[in-house]
DSSP file (Angstrom, degrees, kcal/mol; ACC not computed):
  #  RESIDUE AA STRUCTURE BP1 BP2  ACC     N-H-->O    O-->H-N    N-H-->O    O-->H-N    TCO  KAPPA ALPHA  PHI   PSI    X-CA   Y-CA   Z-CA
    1    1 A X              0   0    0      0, 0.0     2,-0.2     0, 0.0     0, 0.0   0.000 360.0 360.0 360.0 122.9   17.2   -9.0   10.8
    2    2 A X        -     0   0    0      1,-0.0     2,-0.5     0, 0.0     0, 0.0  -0.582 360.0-140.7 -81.7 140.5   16.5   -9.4    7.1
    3    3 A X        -     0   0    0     -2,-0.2     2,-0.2     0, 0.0    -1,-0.0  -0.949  16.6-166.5-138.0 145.1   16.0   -5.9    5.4
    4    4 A X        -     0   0    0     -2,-0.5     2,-0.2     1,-0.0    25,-0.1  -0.510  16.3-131.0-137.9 151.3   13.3   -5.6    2.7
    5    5 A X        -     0   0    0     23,-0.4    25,-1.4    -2,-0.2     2,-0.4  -0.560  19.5-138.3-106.5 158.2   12.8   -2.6    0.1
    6    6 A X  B     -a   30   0A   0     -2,-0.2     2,-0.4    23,-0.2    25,-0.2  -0.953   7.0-144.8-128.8 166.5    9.3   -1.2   -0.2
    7    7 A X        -     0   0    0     23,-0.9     2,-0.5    -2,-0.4    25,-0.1  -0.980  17.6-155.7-121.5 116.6    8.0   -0.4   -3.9
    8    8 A X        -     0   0    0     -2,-0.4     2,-0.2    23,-0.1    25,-0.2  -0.910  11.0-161.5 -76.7  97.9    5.8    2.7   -3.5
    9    9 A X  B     +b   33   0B   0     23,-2.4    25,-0.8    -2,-0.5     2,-0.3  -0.553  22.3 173.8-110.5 141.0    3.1    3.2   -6.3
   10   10 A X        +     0   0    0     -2,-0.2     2,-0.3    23,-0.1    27,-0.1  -0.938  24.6 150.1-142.6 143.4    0.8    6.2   -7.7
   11   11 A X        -     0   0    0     -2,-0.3    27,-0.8    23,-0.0    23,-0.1  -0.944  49.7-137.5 159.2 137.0   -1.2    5.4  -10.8
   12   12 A X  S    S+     0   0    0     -2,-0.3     2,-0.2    25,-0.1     3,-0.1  -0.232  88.8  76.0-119.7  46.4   -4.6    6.7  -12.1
   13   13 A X     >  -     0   0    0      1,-0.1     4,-1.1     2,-0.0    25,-0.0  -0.808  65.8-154.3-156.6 150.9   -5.5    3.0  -13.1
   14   14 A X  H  > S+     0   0    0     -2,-0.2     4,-4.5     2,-0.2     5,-0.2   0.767 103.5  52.0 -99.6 -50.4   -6.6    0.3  -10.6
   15   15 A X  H  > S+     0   0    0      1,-0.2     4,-1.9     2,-0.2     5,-0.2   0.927 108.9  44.9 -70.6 -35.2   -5.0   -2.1  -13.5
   16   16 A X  H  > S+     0   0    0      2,-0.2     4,-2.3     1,-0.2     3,-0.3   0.981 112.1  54.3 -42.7 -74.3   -1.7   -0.5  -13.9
   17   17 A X  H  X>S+     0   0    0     -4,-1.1     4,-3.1     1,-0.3     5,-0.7   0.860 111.0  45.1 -51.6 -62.7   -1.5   -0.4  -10.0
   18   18 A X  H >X5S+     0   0    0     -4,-4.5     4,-2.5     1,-0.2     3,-0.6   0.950 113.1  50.6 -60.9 -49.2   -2.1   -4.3   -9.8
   19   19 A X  H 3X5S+     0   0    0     -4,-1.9     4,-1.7    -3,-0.3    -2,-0.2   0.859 110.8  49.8 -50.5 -50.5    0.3   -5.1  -12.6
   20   20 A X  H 3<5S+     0   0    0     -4,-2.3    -1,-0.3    -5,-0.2     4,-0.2   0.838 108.4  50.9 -40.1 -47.4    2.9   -3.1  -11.0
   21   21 A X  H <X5S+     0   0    0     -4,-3.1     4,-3.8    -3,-0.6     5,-0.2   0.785 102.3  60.1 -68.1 -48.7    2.6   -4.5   -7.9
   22   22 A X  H  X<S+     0   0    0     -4,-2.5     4,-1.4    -5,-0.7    -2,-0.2   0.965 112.6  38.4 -54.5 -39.2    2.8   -8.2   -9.2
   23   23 A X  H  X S+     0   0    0     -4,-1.7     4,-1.0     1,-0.2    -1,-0.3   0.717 112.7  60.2 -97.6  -3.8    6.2   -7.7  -10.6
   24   24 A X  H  4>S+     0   0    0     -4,-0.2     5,-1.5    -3,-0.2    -1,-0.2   0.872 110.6  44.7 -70.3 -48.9    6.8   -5.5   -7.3
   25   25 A X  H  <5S+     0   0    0     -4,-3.8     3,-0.3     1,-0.2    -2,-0.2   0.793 104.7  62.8 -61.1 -32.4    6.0   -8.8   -5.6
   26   26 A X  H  <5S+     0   0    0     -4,-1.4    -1,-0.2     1,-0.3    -2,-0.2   0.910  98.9  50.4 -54.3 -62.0    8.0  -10.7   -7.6
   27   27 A X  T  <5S-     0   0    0     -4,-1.0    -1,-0.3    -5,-0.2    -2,-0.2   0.358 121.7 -91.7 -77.2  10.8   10.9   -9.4   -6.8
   28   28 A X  T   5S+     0   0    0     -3,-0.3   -23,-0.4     1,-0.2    -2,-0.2   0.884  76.5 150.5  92.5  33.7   10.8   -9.4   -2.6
   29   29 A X      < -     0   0    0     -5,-1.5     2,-0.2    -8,-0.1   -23,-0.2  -0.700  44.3-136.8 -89.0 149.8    9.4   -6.2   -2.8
   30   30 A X  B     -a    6   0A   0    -25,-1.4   -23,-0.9    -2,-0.1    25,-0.2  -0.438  31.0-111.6 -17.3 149.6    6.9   -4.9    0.1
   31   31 A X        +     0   0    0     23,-1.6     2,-0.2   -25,-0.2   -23,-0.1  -0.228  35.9 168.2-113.2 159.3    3.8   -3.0   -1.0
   32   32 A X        -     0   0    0     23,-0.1   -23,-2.4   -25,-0.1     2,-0.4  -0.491  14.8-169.0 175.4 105.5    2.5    1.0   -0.6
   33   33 A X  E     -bc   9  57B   0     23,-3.0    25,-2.4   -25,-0.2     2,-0.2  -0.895  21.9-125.4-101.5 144.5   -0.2    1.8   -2.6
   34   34 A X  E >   - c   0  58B   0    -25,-0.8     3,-1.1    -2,-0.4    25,-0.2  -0.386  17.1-134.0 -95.0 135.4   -1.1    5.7   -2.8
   35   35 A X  T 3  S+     0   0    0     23,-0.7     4,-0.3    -2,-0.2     5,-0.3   0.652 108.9  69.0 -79.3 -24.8   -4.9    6.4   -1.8
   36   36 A X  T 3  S+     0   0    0     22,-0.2     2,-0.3     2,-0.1    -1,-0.2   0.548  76.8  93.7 -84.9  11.4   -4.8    8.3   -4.5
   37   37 A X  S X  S-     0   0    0     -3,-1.1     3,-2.2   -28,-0.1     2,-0.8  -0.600  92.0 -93.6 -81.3 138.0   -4.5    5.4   -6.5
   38   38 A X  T 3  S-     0   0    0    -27,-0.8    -2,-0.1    -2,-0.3   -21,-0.1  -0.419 107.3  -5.9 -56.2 101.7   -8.1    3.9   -8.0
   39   39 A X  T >> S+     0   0    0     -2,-0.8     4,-1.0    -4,-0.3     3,-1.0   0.460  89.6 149.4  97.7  -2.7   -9.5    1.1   -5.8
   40   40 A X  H <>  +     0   0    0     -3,-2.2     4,-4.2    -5,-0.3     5,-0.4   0.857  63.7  60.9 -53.1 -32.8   -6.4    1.4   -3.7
   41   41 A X  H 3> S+     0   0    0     -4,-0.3     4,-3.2     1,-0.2     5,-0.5   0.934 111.7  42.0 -52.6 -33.9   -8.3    0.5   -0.5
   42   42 A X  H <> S+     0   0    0     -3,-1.0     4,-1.0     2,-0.2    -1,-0.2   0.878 105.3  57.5 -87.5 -14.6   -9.1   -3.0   -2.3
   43   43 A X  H  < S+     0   0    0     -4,-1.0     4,-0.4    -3,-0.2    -1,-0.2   0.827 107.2  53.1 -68.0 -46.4   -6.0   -3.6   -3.7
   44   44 A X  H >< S+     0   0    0     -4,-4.2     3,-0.8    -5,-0.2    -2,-0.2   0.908 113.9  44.6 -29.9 -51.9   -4.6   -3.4    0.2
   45   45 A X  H >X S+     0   0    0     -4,-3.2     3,-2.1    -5,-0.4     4,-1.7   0.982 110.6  51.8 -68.1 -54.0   -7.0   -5.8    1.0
   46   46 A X  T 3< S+     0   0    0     -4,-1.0    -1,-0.3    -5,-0.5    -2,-0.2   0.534 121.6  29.8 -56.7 -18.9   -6.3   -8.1   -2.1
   47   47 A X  T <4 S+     0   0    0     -3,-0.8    -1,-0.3    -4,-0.4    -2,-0.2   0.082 110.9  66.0-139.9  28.2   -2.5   -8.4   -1.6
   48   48 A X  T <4 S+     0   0    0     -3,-2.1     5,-0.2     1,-0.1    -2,-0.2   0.568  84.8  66.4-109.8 -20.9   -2.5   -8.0    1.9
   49   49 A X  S  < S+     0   0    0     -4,-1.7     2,-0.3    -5,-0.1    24,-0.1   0.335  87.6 110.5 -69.1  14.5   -4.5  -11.5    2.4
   50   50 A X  S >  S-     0   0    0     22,-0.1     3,-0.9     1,-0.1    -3,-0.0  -0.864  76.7-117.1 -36.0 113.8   -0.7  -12.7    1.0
   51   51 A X  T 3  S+     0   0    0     -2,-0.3     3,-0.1     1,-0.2    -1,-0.1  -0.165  96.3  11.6 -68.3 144.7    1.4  -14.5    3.5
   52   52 A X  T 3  S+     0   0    0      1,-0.2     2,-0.5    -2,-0.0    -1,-0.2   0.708 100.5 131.2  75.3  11.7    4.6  -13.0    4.4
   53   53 A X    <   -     0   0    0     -3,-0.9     2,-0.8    -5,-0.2    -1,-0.2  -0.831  46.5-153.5 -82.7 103.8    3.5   -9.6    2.5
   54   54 A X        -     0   0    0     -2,-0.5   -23,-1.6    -3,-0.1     2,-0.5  -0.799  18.1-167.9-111.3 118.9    3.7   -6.4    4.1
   55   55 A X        -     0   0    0     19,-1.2    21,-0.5    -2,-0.8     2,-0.2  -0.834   3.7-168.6 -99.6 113.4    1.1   -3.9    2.6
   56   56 A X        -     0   0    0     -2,-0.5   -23,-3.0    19,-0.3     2,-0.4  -0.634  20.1-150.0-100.9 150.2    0.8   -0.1    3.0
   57   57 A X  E     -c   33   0B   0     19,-1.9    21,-0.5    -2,-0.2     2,-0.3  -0.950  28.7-171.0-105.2 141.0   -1.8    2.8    2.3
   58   58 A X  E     +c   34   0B   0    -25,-2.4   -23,-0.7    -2,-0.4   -22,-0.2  -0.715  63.0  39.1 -98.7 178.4    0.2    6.0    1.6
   59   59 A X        +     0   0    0     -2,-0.3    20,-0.1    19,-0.2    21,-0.1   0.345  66.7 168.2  80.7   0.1   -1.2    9.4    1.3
   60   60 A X        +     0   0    0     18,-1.1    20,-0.3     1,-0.2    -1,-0.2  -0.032   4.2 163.7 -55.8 118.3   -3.8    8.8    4.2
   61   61 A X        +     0   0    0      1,-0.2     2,-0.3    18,-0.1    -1,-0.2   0.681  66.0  39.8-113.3 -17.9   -5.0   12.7    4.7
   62   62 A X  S >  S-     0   0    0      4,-0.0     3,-1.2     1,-0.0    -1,-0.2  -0.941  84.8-121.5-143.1 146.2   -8.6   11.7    7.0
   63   63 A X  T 3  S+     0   0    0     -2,-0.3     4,-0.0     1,-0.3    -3,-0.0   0.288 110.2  72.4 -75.0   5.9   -8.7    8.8    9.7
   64   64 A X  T 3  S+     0   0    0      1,-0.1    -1,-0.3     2,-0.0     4,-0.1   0.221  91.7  53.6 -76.5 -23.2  -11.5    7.4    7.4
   65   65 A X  S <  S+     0   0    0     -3,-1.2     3,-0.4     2,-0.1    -2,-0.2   0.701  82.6 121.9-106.9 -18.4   -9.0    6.4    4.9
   66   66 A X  S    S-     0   0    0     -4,-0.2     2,-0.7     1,-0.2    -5,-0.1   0.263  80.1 -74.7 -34.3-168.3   -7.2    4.6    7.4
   67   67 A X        -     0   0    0      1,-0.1     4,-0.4   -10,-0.1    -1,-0.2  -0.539  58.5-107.0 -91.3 101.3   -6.7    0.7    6.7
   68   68 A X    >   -     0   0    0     -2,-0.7     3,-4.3    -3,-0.4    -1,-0.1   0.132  11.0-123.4 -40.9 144.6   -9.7   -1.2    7.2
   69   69 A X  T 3  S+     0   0    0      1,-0.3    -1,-0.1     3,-0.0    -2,-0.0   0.878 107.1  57.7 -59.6 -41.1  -10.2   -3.5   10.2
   70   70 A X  T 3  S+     0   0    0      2,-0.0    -1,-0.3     0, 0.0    -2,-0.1   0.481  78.9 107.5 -56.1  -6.6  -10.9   -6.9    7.4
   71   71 A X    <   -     0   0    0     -3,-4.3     2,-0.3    -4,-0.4   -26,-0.1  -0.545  65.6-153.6 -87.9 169.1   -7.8   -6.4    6.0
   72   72 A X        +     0   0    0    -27,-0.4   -22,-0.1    -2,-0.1    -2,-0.0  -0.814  40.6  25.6-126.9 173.8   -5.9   -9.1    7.2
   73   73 A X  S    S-     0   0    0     -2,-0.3   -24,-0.1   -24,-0.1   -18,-0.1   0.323  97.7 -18.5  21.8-165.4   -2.1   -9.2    7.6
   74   74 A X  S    S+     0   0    0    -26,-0.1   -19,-1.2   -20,-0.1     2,-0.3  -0.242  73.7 169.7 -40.3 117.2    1.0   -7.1    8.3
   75   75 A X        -     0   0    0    -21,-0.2     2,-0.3    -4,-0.1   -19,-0.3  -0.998  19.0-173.0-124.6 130.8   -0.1   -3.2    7.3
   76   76 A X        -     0   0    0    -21,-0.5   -19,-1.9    -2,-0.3     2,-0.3  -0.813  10.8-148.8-117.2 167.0    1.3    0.3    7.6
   77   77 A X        -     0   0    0     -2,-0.3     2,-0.3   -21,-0.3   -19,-0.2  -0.857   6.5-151.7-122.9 150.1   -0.1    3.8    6.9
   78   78 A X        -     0   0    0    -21,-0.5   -18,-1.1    -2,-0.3     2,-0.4  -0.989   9.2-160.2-140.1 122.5    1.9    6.5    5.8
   79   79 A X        -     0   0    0     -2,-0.3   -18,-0.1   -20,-0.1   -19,-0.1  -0.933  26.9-118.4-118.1 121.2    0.6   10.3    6.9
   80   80 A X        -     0   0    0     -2,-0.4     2,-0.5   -20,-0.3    -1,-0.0  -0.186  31.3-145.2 -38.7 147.9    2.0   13.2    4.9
   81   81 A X        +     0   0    0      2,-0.0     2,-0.3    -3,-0.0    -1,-0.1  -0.926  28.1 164.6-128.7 139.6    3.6   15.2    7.0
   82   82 A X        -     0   0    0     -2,-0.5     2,-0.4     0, 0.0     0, 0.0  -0.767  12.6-168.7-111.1 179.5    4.0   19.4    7.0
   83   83 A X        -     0   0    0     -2,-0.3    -2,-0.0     1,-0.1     0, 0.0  -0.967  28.3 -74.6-149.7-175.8    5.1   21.5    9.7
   84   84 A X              0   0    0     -2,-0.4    -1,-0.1     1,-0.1     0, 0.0   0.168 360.0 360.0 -24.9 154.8    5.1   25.7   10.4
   85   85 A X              0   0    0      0, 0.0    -1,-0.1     0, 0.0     0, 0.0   0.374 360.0 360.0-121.3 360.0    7.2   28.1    8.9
């Protein structure tokens, strides 16, 4: 089994985010874009149609942010998690 790194991003510009991500790619990296990133749903989309890519939404707080059904390849979500004290 080949083991992959993921590059995790949070960024309050859509352009930052993609630029990051490019040299993220560059380097074998796997993807995780922050919802709380600008546009993030469409940046998913945009580097998830990339073969051999695996692209993630993090921060997903409502089942509405989940990962949209059009996007097309390998995807994950990542759910904050709390618990009691």
């Amino acid at each position: 089994m080949e083991e992959r790194a993921t590059a995790i991003l949070r960024t309050t510009s859509a352009d930052a985010a993609r630029q990051a991500m490019e040299a993220a790619v560059e380097g074998g990296r796997d993807l995780e874009f922050t919802l709380t990133t600008p546009n993030a749903l469409g940046l998913i989309e945009e580097f998830a149609r990339r073969s051999g890519l695996i692209v993630g939404a993090g921060t997903v707080l409502l089942p509405e942010e989940a990962l949209p059904p059009s996007t097309r390849g390998p995807l994950s979500s990542c759910l904050p998690s709390s618990t009691k004290s």
